[in-house]
PyMOL Python script that loads the backbone (N, CA, C, O; Angstrom):
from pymol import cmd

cmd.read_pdbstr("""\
ATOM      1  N   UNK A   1      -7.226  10.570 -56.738  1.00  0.00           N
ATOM      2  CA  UNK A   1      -8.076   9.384 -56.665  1.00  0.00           C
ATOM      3  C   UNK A   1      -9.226   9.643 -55.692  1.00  0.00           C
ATOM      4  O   UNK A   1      -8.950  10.162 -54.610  1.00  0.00           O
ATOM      5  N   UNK A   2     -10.803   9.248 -56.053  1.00  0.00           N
ATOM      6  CA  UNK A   2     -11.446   9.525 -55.382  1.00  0.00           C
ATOM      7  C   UNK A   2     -11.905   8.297 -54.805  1.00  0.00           C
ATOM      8  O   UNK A   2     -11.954   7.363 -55.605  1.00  0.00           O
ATOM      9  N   UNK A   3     -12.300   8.021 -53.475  1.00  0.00           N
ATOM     10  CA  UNK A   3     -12.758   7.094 -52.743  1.00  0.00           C
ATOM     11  C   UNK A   3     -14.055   7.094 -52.522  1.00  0.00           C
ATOM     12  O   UNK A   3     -14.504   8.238 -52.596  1.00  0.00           O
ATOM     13  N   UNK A   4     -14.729   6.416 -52.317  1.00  0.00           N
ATOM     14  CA  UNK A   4     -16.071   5.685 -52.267  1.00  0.00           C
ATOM     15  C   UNK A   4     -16.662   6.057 -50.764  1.00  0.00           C
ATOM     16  O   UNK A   4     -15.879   5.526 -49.976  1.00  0.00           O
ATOM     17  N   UNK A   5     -17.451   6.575 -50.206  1.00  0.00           N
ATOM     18  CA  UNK A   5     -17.840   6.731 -48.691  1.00  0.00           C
ATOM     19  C   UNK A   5     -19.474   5.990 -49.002  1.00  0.00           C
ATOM     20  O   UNK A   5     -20.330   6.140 -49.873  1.00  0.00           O
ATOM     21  N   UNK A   6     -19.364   5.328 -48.042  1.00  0.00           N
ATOM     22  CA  UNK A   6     -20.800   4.981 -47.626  1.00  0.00           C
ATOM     23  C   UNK A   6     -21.219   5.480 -45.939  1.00  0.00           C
ATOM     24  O   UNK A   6     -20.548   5.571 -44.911  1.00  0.00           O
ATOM     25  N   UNK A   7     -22.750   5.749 -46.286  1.00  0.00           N
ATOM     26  CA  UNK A   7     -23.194   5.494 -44.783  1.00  0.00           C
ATOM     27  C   UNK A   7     -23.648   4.986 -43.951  1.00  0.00           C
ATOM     28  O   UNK A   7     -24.666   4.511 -44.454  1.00  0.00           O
ATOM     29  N   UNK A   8     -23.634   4.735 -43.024  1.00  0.00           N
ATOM     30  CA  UNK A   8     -23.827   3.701 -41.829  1.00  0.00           C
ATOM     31  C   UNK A   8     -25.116   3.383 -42.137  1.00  0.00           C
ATOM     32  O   UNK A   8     -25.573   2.521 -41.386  1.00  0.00           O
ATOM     33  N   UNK A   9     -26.156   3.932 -43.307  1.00  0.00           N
ATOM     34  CA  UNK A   9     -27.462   3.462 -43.223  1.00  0.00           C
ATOM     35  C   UNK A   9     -27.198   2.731 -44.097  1.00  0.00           C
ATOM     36  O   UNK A   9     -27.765   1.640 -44.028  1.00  0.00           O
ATOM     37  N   UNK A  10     -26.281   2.948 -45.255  1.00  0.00           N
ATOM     38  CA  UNK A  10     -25.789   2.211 -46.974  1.00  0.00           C
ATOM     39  C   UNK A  10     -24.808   0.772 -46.566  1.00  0.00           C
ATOM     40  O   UNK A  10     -24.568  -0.262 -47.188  1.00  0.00           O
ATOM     41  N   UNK A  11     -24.364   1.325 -45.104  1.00  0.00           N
ATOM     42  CA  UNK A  11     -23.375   0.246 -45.157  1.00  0.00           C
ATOM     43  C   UNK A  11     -24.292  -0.997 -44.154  1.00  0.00           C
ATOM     44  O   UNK A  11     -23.872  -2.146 -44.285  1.00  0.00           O
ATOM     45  N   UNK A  12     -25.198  -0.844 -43.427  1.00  0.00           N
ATOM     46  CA  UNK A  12     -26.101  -1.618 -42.920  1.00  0.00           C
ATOM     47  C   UNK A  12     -26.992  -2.189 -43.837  1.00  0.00           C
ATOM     48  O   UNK A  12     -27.006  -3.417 -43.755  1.00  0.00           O
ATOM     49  N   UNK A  13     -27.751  -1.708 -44.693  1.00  0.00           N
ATOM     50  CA  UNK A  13     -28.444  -2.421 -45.907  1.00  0.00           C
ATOM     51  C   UNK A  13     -27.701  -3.066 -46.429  1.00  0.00           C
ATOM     52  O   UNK A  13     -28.347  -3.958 -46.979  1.00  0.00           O
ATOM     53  N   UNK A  14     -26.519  -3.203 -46.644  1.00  0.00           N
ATOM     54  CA  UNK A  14     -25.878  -4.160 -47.684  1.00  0.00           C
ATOM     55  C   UNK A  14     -25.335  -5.275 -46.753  1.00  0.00           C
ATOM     56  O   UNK A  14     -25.110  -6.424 -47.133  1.00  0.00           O
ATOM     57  N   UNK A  15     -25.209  -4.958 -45.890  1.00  0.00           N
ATOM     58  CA  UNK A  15     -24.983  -6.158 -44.451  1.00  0.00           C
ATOM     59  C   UNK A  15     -25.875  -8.024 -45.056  1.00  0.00           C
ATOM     60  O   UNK A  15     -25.428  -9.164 -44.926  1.00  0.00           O
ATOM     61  N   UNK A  16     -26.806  -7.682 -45.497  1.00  0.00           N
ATOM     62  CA  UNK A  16     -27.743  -8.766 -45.308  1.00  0.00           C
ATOM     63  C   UNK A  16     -27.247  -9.701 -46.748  1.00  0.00           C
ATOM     64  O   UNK A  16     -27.093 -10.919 -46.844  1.00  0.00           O
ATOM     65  N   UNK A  17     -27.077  -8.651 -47.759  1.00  0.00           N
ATOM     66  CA  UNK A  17     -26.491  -9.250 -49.213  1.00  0.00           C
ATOM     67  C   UNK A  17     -24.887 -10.176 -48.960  1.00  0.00           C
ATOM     68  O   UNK A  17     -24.505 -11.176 -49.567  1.00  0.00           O
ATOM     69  N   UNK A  18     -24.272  -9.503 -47.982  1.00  0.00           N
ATOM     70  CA  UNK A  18     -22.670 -10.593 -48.011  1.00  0.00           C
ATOM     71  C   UNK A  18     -23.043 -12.031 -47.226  1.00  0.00           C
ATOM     72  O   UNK A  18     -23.945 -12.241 -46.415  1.00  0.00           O
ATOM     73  N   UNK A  19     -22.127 -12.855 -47.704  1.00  0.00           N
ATOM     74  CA  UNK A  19     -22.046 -13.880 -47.610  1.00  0.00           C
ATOM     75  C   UNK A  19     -21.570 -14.115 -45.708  1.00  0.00           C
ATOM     76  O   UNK A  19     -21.300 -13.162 -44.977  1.00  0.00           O
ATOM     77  N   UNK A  20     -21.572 -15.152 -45.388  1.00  0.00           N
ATOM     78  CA  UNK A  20     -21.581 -15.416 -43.785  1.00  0.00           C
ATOM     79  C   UNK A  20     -20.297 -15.540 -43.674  1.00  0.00           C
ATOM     80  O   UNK A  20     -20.084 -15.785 -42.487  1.00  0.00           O
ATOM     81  N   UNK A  21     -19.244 -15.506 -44.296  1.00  0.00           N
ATOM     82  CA  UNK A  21     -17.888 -15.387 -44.184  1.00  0.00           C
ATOM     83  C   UNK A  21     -17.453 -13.358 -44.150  1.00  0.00           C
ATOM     84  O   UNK A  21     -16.720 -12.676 -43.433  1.00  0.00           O
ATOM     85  N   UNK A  22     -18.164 -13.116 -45.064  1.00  0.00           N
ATOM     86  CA  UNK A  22     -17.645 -11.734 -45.082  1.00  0.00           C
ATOM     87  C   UNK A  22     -18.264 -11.038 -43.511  1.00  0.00           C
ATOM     88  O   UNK A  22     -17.620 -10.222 -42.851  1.00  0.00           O
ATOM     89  N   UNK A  23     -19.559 -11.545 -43.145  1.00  0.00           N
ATOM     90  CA  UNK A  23     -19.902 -10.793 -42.198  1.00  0.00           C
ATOM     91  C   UNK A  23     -19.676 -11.330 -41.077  1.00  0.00           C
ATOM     92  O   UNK A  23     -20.283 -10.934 -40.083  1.00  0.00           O
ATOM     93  N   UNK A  24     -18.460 -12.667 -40.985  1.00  0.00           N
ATOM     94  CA  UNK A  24     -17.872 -12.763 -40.112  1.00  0.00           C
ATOM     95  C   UNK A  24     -16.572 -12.072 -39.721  1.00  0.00           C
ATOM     96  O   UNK A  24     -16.109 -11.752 -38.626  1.00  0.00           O
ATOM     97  N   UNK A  25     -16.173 -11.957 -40.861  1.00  0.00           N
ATOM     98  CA  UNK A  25     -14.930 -10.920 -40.923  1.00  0.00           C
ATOM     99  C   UNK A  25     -14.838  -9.196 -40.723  1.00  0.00           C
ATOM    100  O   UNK A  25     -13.986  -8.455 -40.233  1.00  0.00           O
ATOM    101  N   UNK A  26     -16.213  -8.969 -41.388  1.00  0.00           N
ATOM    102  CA  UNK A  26     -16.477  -7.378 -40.252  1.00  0.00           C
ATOM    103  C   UNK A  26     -16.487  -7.331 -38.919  1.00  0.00           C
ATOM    104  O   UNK A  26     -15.924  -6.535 -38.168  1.00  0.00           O
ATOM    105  N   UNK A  27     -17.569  -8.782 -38.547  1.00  0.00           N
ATOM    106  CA  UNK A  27     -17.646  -8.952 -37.002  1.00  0.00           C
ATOM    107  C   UNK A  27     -16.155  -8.979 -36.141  1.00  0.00           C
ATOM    108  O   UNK A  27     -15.977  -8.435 -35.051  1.00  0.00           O
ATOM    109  N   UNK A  28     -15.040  -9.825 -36.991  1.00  0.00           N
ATOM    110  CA  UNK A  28     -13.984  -9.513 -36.177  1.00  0.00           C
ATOM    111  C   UNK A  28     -13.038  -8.124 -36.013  1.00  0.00           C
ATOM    112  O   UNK A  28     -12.351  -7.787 -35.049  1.00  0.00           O
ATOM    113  N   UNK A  29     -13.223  -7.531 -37.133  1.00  0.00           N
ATOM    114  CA  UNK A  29     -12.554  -6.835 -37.832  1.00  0.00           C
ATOM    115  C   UNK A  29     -13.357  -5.051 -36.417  1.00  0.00           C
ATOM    116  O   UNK A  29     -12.762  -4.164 -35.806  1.00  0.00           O
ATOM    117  N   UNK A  30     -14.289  -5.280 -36.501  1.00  0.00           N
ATOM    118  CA  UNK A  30     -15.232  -4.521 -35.415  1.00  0.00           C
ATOM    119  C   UNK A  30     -14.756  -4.925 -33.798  1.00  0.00           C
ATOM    120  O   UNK A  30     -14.522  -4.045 -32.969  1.00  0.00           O
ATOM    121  N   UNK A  31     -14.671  -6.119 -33.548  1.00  0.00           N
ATOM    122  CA  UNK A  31     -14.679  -6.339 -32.650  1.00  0.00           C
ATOM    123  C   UNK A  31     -12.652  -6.369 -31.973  1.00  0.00           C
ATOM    124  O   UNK A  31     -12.212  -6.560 -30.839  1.00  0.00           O
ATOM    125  N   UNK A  32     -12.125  -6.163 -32.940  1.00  0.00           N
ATOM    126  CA  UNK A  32     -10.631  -5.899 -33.239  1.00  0.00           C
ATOM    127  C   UNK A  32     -10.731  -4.515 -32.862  1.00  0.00           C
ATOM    128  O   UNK A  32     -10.647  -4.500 -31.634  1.00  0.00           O
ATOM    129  N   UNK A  33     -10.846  -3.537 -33.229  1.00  0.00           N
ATOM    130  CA  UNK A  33     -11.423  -1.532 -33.051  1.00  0.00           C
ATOM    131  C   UNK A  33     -11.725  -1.864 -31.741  1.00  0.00           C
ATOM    132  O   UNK A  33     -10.694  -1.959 -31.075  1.00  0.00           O
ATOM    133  N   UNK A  34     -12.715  -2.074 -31.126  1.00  0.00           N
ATOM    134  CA  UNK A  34     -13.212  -1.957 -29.619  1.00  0.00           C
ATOM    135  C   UNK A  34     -12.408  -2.415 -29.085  1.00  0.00           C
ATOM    136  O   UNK A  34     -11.975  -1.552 -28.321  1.00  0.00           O
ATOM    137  N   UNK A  35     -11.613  -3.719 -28.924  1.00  0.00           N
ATOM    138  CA  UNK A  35     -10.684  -3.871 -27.891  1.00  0.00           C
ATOM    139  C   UNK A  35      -9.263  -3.145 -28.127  1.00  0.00           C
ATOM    140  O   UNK A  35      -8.392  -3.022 -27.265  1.00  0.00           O
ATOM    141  N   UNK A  36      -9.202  -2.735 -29.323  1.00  0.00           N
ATOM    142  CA  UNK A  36      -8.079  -1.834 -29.106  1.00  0.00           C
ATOM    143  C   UNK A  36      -8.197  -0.434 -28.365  1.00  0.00           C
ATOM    144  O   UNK A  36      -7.303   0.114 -27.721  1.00  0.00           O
ATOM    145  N   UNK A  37      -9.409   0.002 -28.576  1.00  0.00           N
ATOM    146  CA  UNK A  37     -10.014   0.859 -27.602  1.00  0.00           C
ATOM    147  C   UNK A  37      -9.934   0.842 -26.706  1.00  0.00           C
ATOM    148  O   UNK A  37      -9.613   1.886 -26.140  1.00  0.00           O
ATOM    149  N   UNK A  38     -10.133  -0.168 -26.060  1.00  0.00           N
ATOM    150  CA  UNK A  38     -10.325  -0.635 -24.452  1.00  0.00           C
ATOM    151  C   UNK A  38      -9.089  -0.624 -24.092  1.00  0.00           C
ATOM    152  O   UNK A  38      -8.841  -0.032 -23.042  1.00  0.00           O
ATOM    153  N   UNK A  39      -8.072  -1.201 -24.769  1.00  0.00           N
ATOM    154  CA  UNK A  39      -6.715  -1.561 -24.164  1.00  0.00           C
ATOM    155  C   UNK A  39      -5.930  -0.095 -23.888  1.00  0.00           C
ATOM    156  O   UNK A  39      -5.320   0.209 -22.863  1.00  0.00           O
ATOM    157  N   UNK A  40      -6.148   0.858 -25.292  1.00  0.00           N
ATOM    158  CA  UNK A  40      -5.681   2.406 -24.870  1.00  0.00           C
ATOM    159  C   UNK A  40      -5.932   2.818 -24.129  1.00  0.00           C
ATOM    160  O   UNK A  40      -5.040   3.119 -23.336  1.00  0.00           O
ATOM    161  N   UNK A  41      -7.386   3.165 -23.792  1.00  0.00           N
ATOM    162  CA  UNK A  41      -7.884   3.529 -22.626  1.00  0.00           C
ATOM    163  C   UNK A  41      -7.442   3.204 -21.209  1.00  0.00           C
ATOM    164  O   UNK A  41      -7.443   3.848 -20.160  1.00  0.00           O
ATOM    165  N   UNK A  42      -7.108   2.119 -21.509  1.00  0.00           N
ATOM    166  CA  UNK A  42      -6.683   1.287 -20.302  1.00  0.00           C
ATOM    167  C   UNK A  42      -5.622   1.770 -19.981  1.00  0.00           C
ATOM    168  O   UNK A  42      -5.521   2.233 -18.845  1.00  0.00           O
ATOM    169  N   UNK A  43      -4.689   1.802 -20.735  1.00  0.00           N
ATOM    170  CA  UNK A  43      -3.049   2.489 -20.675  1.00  0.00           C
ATOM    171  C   UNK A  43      -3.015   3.603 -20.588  1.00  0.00           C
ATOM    172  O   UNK A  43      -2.137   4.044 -19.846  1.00  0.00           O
ATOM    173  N   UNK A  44      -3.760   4.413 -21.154  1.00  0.00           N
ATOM    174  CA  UNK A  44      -4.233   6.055 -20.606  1.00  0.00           C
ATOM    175  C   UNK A  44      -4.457   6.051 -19.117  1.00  0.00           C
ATOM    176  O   UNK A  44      -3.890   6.866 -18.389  1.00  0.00           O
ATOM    177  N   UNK A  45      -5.286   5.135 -18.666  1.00  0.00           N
ATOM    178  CA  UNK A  45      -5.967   5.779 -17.491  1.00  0.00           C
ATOM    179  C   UNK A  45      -4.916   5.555 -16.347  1.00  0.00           C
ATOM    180  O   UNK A  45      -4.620   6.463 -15.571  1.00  0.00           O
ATOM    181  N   UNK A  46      -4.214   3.946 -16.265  1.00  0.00           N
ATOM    182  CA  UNK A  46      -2.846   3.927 -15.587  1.00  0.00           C
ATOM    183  C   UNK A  46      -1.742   5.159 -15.704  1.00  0.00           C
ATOM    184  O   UNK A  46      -1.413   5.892 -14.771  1.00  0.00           O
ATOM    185  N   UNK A  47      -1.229   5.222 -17.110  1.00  0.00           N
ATOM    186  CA  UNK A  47      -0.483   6.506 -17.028  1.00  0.00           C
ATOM    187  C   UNK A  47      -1.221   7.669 -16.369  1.00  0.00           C
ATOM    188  O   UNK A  47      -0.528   8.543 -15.849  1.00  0.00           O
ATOM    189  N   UNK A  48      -2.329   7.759 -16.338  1.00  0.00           N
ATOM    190  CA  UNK A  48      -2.849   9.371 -15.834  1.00  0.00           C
ATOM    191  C   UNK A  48      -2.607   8.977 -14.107  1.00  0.00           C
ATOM    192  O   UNK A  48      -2.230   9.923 -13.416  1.00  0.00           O
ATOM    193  N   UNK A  49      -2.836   7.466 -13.326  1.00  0.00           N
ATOM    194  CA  UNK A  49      -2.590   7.238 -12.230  1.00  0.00           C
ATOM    195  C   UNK A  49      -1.346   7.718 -11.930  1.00  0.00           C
ATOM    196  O   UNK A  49      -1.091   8.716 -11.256  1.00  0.00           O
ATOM    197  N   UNK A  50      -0.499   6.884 -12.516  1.00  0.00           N
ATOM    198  CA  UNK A  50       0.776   6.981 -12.628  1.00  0.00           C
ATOM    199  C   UNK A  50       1.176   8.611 -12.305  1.00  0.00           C
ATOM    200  O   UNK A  50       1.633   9.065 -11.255  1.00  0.00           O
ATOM    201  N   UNK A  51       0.815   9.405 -13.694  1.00  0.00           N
ATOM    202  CA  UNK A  51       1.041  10.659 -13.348  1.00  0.00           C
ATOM    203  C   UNK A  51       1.205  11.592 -12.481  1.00  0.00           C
ATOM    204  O   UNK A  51       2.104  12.413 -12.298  1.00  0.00           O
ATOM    205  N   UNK A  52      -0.522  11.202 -11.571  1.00  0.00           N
ATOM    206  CA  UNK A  52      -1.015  11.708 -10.410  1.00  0.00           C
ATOM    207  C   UNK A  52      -0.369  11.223  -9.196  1.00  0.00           C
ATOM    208  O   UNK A  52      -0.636  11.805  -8.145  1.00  0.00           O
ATOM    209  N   UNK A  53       0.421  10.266  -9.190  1.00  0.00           N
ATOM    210  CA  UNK A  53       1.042   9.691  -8.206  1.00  0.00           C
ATOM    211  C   UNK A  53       2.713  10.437  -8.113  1.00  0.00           C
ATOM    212  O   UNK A  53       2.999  10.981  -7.047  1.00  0.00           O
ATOM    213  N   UNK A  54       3.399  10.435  -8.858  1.00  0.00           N
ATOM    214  CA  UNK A  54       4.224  11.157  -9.010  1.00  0.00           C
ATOM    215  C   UNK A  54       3.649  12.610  -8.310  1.00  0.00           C
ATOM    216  O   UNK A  54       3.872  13.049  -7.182  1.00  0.00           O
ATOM    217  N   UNK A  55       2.720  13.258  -9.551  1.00  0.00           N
ATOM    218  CA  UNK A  55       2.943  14.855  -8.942  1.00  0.00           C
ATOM    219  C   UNK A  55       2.778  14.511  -7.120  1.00  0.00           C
ATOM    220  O   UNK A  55       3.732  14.681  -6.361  1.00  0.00           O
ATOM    221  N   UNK A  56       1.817  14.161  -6.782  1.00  0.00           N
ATOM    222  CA  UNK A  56       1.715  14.245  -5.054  1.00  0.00           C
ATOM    223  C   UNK A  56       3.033  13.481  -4.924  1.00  0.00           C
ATOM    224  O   UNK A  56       3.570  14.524  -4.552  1.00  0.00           O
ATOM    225  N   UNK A  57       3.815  12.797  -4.902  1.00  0.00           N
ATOM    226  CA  UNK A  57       5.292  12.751  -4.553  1.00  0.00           C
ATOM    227  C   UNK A  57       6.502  13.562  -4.829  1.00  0.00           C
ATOM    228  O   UNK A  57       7.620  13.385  -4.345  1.00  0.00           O
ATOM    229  N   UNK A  58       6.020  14.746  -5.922  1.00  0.00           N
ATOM    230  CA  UNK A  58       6.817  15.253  -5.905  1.00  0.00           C
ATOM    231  C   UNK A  58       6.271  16.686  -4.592  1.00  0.00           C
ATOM    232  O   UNK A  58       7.107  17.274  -3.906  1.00  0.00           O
ATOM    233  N   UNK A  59       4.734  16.979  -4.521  1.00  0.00           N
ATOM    234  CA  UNK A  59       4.310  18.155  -4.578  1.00  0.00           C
ATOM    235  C   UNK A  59       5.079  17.850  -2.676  1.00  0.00           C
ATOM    236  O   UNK A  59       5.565  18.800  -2.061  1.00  0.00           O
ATOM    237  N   UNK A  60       5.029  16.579  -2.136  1.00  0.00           N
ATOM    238  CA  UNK A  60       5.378  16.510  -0.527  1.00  0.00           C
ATOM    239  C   UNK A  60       7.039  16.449  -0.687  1.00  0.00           C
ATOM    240  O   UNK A  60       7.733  16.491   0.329  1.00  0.00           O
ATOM    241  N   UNK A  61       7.319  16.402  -1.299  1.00  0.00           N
ATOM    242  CA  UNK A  61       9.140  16.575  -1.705  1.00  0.00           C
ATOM    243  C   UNK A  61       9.693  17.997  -1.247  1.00  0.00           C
ATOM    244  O   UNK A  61      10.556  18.388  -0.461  1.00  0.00           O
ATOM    245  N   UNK A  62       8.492  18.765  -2.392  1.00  0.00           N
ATOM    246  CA  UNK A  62       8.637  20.084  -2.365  1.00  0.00           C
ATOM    247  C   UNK A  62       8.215  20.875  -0.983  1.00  0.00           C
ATOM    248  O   UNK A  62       8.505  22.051  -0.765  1.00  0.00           O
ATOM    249  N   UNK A  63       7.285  19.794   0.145  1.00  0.00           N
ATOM    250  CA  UNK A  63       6.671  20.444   1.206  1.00  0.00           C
ATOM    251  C   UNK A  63       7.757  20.572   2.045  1.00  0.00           C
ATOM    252  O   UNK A  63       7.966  21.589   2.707  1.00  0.00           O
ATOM    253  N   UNK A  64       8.689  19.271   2.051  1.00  0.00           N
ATOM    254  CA  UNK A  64       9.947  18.789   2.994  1.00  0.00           C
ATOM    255  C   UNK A  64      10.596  19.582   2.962  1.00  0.00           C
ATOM    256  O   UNK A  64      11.016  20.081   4.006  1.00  0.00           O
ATOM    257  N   UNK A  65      10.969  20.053   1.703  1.00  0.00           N
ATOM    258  CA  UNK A  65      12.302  20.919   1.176  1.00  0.00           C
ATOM    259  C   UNK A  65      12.193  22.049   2.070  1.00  0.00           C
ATOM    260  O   UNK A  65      13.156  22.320   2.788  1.00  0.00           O
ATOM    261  N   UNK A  66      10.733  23.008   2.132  1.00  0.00           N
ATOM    262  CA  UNK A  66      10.303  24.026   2.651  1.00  0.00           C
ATOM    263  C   UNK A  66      10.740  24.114   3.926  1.00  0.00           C
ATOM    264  O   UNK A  66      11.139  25.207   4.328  1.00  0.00           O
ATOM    265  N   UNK A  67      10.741  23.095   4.695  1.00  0.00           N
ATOM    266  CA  UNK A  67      10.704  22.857   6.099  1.00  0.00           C
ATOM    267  C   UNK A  67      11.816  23.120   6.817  1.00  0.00           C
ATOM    268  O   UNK A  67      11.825  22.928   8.033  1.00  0.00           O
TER     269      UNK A  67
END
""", "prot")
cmd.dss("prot")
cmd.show_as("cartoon", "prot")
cmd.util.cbc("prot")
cmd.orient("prot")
């Protein structure tokens, strides 16, 4: 089965032809993508804290041990 691709220039020209319901529903449908974005990111960047917090608790664990 072959699928249909448009491009961001094909899919912007036809923007103006849908009705104010449909191009409210891209608008959410868009604006649904970005905050899921945001929220990963978000949870990425804690876990990478997270991460970094650990290793330096473990890396002074390992300093103690030495001692």
């Amino acid at each position: 089965m072959n699928e249909a691709t448009m491009s961001t220039s094909e899919i912007l020209e036809q923007l103006p032809k849908l009705s104010r319901k449909e191009r409210r529903e891209i608008l959410n449908r868009l604006i649904e993508l970005d905050e899921d974005a945001e929220i990963l990111e978000e949870r990425r960047r804690l876990a990478d804290a997270s991460f970094l917090m650990l290793d330096a608790m473990e890396a002074e664990d390992a300093e103690r041990e030495t001692r």
